[in-house]
C-alpha beads as a LAMMPS data file, in Angstrom:
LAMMPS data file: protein, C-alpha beads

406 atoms
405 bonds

1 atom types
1 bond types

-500.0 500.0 xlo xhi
-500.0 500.0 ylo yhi
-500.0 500.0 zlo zhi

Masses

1 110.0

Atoms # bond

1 1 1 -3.792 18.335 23.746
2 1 1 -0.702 16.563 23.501
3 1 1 0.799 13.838 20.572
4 1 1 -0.836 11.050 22.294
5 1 1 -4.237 12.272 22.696
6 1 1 -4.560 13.774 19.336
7 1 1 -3.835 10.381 17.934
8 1 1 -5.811 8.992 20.208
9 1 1 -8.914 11.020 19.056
10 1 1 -8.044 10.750 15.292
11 1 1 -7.911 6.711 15.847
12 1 1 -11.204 6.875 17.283
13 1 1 -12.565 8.678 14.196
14 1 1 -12.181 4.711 12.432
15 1 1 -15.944 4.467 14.265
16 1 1 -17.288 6.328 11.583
17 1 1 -16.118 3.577 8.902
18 1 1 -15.447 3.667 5.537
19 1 1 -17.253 6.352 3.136
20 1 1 -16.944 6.418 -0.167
21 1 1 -17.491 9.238 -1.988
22 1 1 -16.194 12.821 -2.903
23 1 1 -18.203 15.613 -1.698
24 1 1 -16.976 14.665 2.251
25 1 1 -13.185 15.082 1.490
26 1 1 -13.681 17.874 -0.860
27 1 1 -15.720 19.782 2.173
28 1 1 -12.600 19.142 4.246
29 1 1 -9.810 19.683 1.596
30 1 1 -11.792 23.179 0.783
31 1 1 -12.029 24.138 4.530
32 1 1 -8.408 23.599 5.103
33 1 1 -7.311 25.230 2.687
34 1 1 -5.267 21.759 1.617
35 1 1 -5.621 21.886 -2.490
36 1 1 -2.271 21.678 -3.978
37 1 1 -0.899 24.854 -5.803
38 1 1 -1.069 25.205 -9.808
39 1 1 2.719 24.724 -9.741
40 1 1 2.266 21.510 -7.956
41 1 1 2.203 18.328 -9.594
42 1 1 0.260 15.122 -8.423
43 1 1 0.601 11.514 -9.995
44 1 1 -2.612 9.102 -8.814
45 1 1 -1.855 5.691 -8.301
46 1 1 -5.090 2.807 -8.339
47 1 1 -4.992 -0.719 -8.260
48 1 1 -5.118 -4.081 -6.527
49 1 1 -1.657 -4.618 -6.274
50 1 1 1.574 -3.026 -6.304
51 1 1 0.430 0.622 -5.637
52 1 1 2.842 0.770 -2.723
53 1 1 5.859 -0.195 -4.476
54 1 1 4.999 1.629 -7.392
55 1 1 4.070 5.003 -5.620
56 1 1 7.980 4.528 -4.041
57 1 1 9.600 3.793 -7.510
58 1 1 7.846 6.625 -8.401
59 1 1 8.933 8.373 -5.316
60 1 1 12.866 7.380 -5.019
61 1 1 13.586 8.569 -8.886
62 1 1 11.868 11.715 -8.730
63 1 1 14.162 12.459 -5.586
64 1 1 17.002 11.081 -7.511
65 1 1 16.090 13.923 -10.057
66 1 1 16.543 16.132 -7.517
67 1 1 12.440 16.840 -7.061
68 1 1 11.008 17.429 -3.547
69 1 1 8.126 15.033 -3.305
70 1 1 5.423 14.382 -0.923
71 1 1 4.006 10.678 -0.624
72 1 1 0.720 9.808 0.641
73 1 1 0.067 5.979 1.626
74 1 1 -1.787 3.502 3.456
75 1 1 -2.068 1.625 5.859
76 1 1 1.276 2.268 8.022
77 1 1 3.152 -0.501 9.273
78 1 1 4.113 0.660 13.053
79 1 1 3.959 4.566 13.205
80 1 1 0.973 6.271 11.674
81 1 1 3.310 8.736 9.982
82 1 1 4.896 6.680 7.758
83 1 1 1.797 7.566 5.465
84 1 1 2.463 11.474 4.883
85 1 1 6.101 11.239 4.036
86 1 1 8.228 14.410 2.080
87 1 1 11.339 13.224 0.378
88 1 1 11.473 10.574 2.114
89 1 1 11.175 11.755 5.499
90 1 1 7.890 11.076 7.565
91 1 1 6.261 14.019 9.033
92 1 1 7.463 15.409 13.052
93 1 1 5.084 14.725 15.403
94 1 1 4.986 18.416 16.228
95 1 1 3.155 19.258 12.929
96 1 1 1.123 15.924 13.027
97 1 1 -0.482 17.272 16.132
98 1 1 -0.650 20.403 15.401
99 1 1 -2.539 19.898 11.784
100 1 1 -4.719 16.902 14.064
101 1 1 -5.432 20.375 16.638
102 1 1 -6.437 22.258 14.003
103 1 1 -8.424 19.538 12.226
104 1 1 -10.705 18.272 15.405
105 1 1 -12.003 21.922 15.025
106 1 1 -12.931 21.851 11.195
107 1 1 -14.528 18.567 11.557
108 1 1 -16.571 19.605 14.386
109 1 1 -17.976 22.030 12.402
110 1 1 -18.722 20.175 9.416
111 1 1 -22.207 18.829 8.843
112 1 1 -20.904 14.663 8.517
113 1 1 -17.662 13.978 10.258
114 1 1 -14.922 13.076 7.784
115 1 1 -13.587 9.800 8.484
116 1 1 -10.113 8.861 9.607
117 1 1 -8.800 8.541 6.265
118 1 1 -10.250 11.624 5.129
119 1 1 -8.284 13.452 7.940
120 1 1 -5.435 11.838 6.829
121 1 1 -5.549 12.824 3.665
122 1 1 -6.051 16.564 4.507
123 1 1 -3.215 16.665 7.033
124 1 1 -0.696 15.253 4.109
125 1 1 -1.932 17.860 1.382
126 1 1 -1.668 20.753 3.948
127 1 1 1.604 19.247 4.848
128 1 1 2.698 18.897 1.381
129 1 1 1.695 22.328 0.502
130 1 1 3.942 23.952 3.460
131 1 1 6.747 22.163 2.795
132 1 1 6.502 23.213 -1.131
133 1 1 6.571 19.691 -2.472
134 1 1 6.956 20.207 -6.629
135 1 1 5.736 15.953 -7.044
136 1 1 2.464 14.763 -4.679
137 1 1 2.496 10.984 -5.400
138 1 1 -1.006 9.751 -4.087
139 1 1 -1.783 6.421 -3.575
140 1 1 -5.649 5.664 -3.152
141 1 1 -7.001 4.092 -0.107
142 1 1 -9.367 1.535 -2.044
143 1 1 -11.326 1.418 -5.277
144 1 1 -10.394 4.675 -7.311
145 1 1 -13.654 6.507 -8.595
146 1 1 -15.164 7.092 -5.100
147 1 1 -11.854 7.248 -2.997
148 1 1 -11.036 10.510 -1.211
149 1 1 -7.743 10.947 -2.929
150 1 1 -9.569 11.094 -6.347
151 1 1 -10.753 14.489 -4.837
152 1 1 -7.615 15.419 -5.675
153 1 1 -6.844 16.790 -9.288
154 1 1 -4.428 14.624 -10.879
155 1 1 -1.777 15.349 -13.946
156 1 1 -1.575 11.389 -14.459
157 1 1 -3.360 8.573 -13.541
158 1 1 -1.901 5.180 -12.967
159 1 1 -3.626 2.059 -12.718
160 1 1 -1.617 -0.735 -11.370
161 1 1 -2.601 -4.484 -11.795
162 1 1 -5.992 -5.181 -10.835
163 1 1 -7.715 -8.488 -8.994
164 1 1 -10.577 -9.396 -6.482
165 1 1 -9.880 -7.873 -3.132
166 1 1 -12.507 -5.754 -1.500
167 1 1 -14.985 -7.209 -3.499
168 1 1 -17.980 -6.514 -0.780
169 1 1 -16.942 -2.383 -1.949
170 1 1 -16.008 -2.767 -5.715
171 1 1 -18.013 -5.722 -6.639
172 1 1 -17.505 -9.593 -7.450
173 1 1 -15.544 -9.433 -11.046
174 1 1 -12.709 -8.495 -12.381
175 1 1 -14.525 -5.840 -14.788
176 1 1 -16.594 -4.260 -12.399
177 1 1 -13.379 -3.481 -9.970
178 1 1 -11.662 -2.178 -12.901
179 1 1 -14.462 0.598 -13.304
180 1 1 -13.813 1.546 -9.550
181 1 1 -10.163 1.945 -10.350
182 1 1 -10.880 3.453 -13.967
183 1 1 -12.902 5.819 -12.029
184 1 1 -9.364 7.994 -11.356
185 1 1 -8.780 8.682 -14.671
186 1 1 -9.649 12.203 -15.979
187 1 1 -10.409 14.383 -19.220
188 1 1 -7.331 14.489 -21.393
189 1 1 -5.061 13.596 -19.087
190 1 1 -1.875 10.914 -19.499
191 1 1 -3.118 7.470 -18.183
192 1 1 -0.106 4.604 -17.271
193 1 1 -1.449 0.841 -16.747
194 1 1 0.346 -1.871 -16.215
195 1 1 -0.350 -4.948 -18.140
196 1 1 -3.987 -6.331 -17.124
197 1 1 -5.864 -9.192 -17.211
198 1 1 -8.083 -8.576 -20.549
199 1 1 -11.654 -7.899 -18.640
200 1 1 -9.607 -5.146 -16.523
201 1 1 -7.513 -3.749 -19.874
202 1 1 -10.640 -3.757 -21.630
203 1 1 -12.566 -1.290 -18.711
204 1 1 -9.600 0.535 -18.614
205 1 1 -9.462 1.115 -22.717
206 1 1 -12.679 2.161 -22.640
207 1 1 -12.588 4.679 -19.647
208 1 1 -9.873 6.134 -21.210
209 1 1 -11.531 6.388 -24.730
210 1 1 -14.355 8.068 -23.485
211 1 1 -12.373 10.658 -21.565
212 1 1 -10.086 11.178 -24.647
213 1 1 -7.450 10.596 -21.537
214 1 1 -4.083 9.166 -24.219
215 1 1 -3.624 5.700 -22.195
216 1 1 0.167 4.227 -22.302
217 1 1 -0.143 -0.118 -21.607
218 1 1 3.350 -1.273 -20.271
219 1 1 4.276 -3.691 -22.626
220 1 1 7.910 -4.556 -21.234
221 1 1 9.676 -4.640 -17.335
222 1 1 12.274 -2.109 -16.801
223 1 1 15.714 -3.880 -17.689
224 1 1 19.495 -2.958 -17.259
225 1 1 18.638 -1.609 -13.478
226 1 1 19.476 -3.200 -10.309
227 1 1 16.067 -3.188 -7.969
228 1 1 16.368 -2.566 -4.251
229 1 1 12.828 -4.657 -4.414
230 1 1 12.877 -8.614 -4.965
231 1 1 10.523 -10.093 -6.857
232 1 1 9.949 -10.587 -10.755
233 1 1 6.883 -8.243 -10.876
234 1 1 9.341 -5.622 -9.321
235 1 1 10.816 -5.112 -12.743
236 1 1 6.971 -4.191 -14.018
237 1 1 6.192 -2.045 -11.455
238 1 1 9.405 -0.232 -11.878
239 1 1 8.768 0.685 -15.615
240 1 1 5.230 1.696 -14.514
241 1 1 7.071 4.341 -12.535
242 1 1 9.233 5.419 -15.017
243 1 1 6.601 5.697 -17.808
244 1 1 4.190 7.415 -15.197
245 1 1 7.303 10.450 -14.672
246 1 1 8.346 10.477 -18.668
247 1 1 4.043 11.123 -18.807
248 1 1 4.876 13.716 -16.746
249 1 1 7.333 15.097 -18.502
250 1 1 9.906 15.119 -15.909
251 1 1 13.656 14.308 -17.659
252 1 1 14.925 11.587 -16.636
253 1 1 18.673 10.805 -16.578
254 1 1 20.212 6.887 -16.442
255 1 1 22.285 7.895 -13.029
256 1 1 19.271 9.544 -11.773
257 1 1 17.213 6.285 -12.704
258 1 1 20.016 4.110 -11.232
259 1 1 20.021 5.058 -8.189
260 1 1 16.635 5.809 -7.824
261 1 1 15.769 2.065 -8.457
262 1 1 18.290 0.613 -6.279
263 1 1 17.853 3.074 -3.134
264 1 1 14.148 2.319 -3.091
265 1 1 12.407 1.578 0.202
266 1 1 9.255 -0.416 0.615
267 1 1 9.123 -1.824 4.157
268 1 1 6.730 -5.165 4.020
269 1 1 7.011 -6.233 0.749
270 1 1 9.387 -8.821 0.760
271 1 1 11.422 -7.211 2.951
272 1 1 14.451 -9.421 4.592
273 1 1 15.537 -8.746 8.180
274 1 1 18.697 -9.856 9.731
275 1 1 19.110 -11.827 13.039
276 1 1 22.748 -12.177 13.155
277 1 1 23.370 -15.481 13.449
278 1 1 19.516 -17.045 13.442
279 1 1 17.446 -17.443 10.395
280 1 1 16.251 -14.235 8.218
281 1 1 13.111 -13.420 9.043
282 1 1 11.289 -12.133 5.593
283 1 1 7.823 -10.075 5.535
284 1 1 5.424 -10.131 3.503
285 1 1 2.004 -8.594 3.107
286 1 1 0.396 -11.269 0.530
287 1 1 -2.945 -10.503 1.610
288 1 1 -4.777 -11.513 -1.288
289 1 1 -4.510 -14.323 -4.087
290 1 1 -2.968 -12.294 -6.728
291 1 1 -0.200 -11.304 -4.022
292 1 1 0.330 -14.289 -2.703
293 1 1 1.187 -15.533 -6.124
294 1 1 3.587 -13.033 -6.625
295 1 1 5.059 -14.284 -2.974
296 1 1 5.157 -17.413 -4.140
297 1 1 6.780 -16.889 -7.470
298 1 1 9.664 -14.444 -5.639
299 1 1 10.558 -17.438 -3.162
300 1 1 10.868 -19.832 -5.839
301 1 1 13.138 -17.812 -8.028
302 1 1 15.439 -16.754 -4.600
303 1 1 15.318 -19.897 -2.713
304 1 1 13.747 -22.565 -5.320
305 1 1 14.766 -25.581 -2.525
306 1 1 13.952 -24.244 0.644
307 1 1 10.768 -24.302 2.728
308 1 1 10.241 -21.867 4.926
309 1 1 8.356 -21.455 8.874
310 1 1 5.235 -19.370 7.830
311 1 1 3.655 -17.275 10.144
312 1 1 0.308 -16.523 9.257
313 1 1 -2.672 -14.440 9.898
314 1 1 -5.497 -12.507 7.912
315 1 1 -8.018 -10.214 8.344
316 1 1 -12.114 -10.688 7.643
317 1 1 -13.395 -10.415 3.733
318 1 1 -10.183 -11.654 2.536
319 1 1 -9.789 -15.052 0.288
320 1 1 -8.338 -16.897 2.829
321 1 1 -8.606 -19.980 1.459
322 1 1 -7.025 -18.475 -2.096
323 1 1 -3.892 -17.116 -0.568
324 1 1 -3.239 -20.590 1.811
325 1 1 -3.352 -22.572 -1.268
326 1 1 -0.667 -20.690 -2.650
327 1 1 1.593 -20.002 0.273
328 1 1 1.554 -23.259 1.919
329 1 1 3.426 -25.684 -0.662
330 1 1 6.381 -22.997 0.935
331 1 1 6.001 -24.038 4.352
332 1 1 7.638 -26.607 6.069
333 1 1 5.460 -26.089 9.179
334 1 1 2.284 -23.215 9.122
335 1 1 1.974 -21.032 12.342
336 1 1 -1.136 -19.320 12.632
337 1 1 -1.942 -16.896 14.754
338 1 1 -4.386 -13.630 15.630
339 1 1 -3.477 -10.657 14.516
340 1 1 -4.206 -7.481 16.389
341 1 1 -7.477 -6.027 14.516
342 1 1 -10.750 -5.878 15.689
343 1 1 -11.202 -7.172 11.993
344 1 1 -9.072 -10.355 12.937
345 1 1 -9.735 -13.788 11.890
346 1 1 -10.151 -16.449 14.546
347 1 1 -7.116 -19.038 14.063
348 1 1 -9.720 -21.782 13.992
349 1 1 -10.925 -20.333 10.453
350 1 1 -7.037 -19.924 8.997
351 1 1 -6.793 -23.894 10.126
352 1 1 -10.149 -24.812 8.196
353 1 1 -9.048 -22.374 5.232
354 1 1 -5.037 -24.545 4.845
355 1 1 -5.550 -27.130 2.388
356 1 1 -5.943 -30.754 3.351
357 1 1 -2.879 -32.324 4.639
358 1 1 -0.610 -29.148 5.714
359 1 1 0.973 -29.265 9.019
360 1 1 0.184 -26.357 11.223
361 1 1 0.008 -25.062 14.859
362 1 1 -2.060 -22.426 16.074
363 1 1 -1.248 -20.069 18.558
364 1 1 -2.781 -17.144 20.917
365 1 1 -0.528 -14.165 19.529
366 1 1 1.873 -13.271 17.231
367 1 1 4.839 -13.478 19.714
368 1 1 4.413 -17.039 20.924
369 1 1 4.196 -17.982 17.126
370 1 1 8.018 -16.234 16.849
371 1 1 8.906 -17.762 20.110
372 1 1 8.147 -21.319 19.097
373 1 1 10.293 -20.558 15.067
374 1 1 12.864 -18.169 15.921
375 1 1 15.618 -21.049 16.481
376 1 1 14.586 -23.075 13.942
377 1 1 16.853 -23.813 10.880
378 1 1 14.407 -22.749 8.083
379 1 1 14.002 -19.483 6.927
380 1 1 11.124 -17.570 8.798
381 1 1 8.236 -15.970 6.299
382 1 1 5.825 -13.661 8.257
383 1 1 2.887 -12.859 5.647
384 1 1 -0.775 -12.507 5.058
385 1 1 -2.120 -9.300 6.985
386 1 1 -0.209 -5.980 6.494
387 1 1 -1.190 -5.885 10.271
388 1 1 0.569 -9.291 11.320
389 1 1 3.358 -7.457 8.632
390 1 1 3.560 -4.070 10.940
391 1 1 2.821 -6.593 14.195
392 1 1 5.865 -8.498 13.142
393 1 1 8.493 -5.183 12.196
394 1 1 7.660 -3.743 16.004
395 1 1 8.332 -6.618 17.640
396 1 1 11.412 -7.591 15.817
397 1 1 13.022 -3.794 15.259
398 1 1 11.519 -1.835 18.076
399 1 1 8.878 0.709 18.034
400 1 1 5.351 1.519 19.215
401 1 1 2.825 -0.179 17.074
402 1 1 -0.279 1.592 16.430
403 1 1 -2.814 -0.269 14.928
404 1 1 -5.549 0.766 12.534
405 1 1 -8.483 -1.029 10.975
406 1 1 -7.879 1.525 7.904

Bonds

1 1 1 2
2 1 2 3
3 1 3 4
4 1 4 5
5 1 5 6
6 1 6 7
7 1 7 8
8 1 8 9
9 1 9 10
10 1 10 11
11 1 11 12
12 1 12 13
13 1 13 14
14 1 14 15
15 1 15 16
16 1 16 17
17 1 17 18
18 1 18 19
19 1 19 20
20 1 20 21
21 1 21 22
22 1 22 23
23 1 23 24
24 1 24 25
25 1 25 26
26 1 26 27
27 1 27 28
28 1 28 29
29 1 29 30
30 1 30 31
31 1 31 32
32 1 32 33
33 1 33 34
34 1 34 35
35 1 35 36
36 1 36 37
37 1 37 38
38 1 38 39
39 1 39 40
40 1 40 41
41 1 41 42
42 1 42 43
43 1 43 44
44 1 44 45
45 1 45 46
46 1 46 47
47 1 47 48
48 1 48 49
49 1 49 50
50 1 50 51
51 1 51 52
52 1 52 53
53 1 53 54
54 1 54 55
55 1 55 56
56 1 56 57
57 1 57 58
58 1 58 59
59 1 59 60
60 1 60 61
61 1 61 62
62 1 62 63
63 1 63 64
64 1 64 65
65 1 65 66
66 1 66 67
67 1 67 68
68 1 68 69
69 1 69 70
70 1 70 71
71 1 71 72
72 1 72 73
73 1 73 74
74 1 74 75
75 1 75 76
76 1 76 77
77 1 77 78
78 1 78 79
79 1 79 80
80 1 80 81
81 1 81 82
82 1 82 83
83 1 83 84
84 1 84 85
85 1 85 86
86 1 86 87
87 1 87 88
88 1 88 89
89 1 89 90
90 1 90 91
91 1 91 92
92 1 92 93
93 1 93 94
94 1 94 95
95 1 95 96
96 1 96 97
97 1 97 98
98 1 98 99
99 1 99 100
100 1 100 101
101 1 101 102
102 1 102 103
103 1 103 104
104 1 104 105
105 1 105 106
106 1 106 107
107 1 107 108
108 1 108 109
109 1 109 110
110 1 110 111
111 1 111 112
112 1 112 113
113 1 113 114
114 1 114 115
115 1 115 116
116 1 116 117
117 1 117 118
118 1 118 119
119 1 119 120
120 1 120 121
121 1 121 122
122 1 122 123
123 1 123 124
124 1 124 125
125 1 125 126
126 1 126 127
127 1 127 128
128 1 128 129
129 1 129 130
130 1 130 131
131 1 131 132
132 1 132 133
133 1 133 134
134 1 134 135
135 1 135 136
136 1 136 137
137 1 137 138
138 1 138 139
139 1 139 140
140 1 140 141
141 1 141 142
142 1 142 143
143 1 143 144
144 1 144 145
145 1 145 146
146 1 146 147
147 1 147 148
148 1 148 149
149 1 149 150
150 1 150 151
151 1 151 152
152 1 152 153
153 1 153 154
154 1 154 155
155 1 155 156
156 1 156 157
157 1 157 158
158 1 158 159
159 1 159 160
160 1 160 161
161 1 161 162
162 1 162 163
163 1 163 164
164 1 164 165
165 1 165 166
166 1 166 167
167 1 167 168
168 1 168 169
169 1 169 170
170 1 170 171
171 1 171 172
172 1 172 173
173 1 173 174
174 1 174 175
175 1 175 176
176 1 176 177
177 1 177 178
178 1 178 179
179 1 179 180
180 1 180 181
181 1 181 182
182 1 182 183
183 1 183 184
184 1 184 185
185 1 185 186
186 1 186 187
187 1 187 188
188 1 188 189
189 1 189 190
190 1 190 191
191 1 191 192
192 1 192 193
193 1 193 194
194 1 194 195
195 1 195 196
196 1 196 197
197 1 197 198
198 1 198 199
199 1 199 200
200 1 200 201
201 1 201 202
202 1 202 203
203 1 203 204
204 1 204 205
205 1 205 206
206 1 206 207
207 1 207 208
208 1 208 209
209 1 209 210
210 1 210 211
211 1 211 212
212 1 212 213
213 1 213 214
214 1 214 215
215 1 215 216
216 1 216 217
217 1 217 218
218 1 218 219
219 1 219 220
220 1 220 221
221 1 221 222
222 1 222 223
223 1 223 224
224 1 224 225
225 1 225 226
226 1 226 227
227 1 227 228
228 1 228 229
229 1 229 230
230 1 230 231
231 1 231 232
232 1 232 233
233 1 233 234
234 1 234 235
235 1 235 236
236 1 236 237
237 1 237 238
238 1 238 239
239 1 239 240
240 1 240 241
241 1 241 242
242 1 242 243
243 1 243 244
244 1 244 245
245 1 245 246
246 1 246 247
247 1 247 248
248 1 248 249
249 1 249 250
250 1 250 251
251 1 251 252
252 1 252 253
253 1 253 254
254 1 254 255
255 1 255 256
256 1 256 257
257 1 257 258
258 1 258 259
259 1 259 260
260 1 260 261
261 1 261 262
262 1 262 263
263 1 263 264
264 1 264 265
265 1 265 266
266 1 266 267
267 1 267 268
268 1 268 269
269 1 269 270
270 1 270 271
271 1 271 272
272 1 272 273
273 1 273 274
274 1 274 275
275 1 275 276
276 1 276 277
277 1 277 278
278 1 278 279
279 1 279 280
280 1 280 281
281 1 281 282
282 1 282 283
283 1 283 284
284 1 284 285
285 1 285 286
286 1 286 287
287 1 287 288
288 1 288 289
289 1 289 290
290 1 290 291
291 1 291 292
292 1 292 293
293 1 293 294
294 1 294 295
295 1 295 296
296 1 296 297
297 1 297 298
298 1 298 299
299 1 299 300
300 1 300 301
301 1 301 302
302 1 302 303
303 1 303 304
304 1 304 305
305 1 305 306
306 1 306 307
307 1 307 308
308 1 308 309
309 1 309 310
310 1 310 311
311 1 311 312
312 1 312 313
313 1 313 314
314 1 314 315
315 1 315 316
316 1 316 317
317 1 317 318
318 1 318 319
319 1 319 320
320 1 320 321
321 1 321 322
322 1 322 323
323 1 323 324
324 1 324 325
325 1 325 326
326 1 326 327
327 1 327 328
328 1 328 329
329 1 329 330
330 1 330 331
331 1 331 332
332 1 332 333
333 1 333 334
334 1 334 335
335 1 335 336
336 1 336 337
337 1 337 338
338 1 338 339
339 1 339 340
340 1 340 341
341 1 341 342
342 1 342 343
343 1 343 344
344 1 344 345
345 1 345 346
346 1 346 347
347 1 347 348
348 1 348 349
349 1 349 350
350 1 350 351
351 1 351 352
352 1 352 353
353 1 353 354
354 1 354 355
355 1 355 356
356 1 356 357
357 1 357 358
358 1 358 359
359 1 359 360
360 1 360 361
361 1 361 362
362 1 362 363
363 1 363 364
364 1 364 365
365 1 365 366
366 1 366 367
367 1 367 368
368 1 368 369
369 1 369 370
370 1 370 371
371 1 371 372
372 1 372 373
373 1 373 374
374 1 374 375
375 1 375 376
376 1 376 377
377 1 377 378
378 1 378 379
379 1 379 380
380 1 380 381
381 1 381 382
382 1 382 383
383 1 383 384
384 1 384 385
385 1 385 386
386 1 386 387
387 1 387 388
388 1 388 389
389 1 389 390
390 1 390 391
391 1 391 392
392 1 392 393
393 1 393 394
394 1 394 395
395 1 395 396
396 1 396 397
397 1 397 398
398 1 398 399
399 1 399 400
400 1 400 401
401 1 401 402
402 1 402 403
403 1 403 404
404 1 404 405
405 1 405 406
């Protein structure tokens, strides 16, 4: 078996859905011998939104302080392997299909097949555990109590801010999501949240009570820093990181912190690309309301009289409707188009979901939508799916996009 056809297999594992539970990924963790050593520390990271940039704050300082870390995330953007990542270099393809060889075998022999982001998860602990990574920063998949990385013991548990997404998995309020991500946190150990809306803060408090787990609120944004990441809920997300390693006890120095802070990477989120002499092209992955909010609130504080082109597209059990009526007072003109997911939403829905009065055009694929903005004078913002997001960085930077419904 080759690169290509192991991925092609492990892809084809997404038939088997989404599972949620722990005994399936502790099977597989136990079998491949991929439980992280004593010595080994792990940092769990729930939430709704800003896990990803959170888990790379967390990420960029501890390698700043000199620590070899190993970062699990998802979904990719392009290249599957941008999810099992050790100081900040993704896994070879060599040992990708070499763990995926070995893998296909263990799951053959297991009673219910693990599911493609079970597999994942396995390959990056086995990987992290060759390569002797001291930090394991794990970021869960969805939900927290019944996620596969919660298999995984933590030493603490972070809980970014919670909202509605997912909400056919982790229920319909705010309170009952914030159990699912409560669900992470352990006996006695350290527990980091960012600030919450009070139903989630409330869950949380009480979680954390009843596990006599001592739980630190961030109270203030990390100040006197430059951030590599725009946004004014960077600043938040950056002093969840930093509280999450002091919790650790990790030391951390200002010139470590510095440049931890201002070298970290997040593709996606906000992230501006240069065309030479055309317009920027910025991505964003605002694929719920309480993103798109934060979207919103970053353009207006870095380009308060500007519209921008939007290219849009979404997936199915999203708000549609909740992120449009944030994003499109931005747009001078909406594009919408498919993205490429069998869980894609049919352009004809995206126009129904814009609010009355918006100027749009629809299109059959992400590439005619570029096509028909790229020369335009206003600033081009490519947001909604982190699909359309990982669509949008292969066409424009190269690569072979491999997409995933997980």
């Amino acid at each position: 078996m080759n690169y290509a056809a192991a991925i092609e297999w492990l892809f084809s594992t997404q038939m088997f859905g989404i599972k949620l539970g722990l005994d399936g990924p502790r099977e597989l963790l136990r079998r491949y011998l991929a439980y992280p050593s004593k010595t080994t520390k792990v940092i769990h990271v729930a939430g709704t939104n800003g896990k990803g940039s959170t888990c790379a704050f967390i990420d960029a300082i501890a390698r700043a302080c000199g620590m070899r870390t190993g970062l699990f995330t998802s979904p990719h953007l392009i290249d599957y392997r941008e999810r099992v990542q050790v100081s900040g270099d993704m896994i070879d393809e060599e040992r990708t299909l070499r763990h995926l060889i070995a893998l296909r075998k263990v799951c053959e022999s297991m009673e219910h097949h693990p599911t493609f982001f079970e597999i994942t998860l396995a390959l990056a602990m086995k990987h992290f555990a060759e390569t002797e990574c001291e930090l394991i920063i794990l970021e869960t998949g969805m939900g927290g109590r019944l996620d596969a990385t919660t298999a995984i013991p933590a030493d603490v548990c972070v809980i970014t801010p919670i909202g509605l997404d997912h909400t056919q998995w982790l229920g319909d309020t705010i309170a009952k999501i914030a159990a699912e991500k409560a669900g992470i946190i352990l006996p006695k150990i350290p527990v980091i949240s960012a600030p919450q809306h009070p139903d989630a803060a409330e869950v949380i408090a009480m979680v954390a009570n009843e596990n006599r787990a001592p739980l630190h609120i961030i109270d203030q944004p990390a100040t006197g820093y430059p951030l590599s990441l725009s946004g004014p809920h960077q600043p938040w997300n950056a002093a969840t990181a930093l509280a999450a390693l002091h919790a650790l006890g990790i030391p951390l120095r200002y010139d470590a912190v510095q440049y931890g802070l201002s070298h970290t990477r997040w593709p996606g989120r906000f992230e501006v690309l240069s065309q030479g002499e055309k317009s920027p092209v910025i991505l964003d992955g605002a694929h719920n309301p309480h993103a798109a909010a934060a979207l919103a609130e970053t353009w207006q504080q870095l380009h308060p009289h500007l519209k921008a082109n939007i290219i849009f597209s979404a997936v199915s059990s999203k708000d549609i409707t909740g992120v449009l009526a944030l994003l499109a007072p931005l747009a001078e003109h909406v594009h919408l188009c498919p993205v490429n997911s069998p869980r894609a939403v049919p352009v004809s829905e995206l126009a129904a979901s814009l609010p009355i009065g918006t100027k749009y055009t629809v299109y059959e694929n992400f590439s005619q939508a570029f096509d028909a903005v790229q020369n335009e004078p206003h600033k081009i913002l490519i947001c909604g799916s982190l699909y359309l997001v990982g669509q949008a960085r292969a066409y424009l930077l190269g690569g072979n996009y491999q997409p995933s419904t997980q």
